[in-house]
N, C-alpha and C positions, 0 to 999 in steps of 0.2 A: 504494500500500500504506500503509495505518493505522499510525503505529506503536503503541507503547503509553507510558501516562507512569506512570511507578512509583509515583507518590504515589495511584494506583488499587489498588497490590497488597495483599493481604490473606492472611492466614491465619486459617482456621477448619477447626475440629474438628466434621465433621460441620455441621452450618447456623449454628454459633451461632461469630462472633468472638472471636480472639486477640485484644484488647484493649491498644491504644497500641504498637504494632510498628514499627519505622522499616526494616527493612533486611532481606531474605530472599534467599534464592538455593535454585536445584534444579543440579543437577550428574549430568548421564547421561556415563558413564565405557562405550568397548569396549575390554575390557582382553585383548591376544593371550594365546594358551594357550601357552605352551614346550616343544618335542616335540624337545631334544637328547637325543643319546643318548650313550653314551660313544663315543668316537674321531673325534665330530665337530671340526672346527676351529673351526663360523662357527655361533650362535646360530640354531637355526629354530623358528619361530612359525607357529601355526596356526589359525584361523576366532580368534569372539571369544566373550568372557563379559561381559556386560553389567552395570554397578552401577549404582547413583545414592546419592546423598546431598542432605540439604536442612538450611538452616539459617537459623535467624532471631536478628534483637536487637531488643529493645524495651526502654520504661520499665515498669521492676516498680510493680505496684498490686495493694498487699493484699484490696482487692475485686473484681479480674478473676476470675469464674467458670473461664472457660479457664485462663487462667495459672496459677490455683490447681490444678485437673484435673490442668496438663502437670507441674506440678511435682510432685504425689502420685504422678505413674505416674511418675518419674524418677525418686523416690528410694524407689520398691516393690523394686525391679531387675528387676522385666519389662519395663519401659519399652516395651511398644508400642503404638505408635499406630494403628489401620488406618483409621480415619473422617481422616485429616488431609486439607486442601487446599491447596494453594499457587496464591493467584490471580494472574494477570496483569493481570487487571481482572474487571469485574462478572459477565461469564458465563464466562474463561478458565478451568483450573485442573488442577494438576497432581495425582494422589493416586497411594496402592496401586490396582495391576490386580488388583482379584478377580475380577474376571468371566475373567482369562487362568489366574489362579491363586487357588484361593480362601485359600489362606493368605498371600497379600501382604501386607504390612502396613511401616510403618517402626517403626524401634526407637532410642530415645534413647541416644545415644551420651558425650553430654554435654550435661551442664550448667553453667553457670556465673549467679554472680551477683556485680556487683560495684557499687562506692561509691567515690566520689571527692569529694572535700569541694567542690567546684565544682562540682559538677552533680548530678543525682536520679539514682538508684538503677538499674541496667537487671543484665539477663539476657540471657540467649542460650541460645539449642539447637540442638544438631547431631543431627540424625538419619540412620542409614542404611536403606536400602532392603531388606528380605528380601523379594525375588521381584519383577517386574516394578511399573512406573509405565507409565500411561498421561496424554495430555492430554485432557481433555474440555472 
């Protein structure tokens, strides 16, 4: 088995690159349902409900297309993304399932931008997931 080496990962929005990215993650959560009721003694749980969330940091550059994009729709307050990908490498990648659900999409949850006198400028985004991820 293949592994993968991370300095292949990538995000892009739709075909065209997130620009200078060091560090991304996807997160699929099955979180139980709570089905107590009164008079019980012991906590019961039942099937699941699925989440994910994904999040990246890179260095900020005021002529990244992308970056300028993600950052427009984060501070519209619709914040969502449905064309994102999260690659593993050059064919992996993770997105919204619209083909399961056509309204899947992610939605910016945060943003941040920070400076530190020793180092260049970065960002970060956390997004969560409305409605199914698939891998393609």
């Amino acid at each position: 088995m293949a592994v993968r080496l991370g300095k292949n990962a990538k995000v892009k929005l739709g075909t065209d690159l997130v620009g200078r990215l060091n560090s991304m993650s996807i997160t699929v959560n099955n979180g139980s349902v709570d089905v107590v009721a009164f008079g019980d003694s012991w906590k019961k749980m039942t099937g699941t409900v699925k989440s994910w969330t994904g999040s990246f940091i890179g260095s900020f550059y005021l002529d990244d297309t992308q970056q300028n994009e993600l950052h427009s729709i984060a501070l519209s307050g619709n914040g969502e993304v449905d064309d994102i990908r999260f690659y593993e490498d050059n064919t992996h990648y993770w997105t919204p399932d619209t083909v399961e659900d056509s309204e899947s999409t992610a939605i910016i949850s945060s943003y941040s931008w920070n400076a530190d006198q020793s180092g260049v400028v970065t960002f970060s985004m956390n997004v969560d997931g409305s409605g199914p991820i698939k891998r393609v």
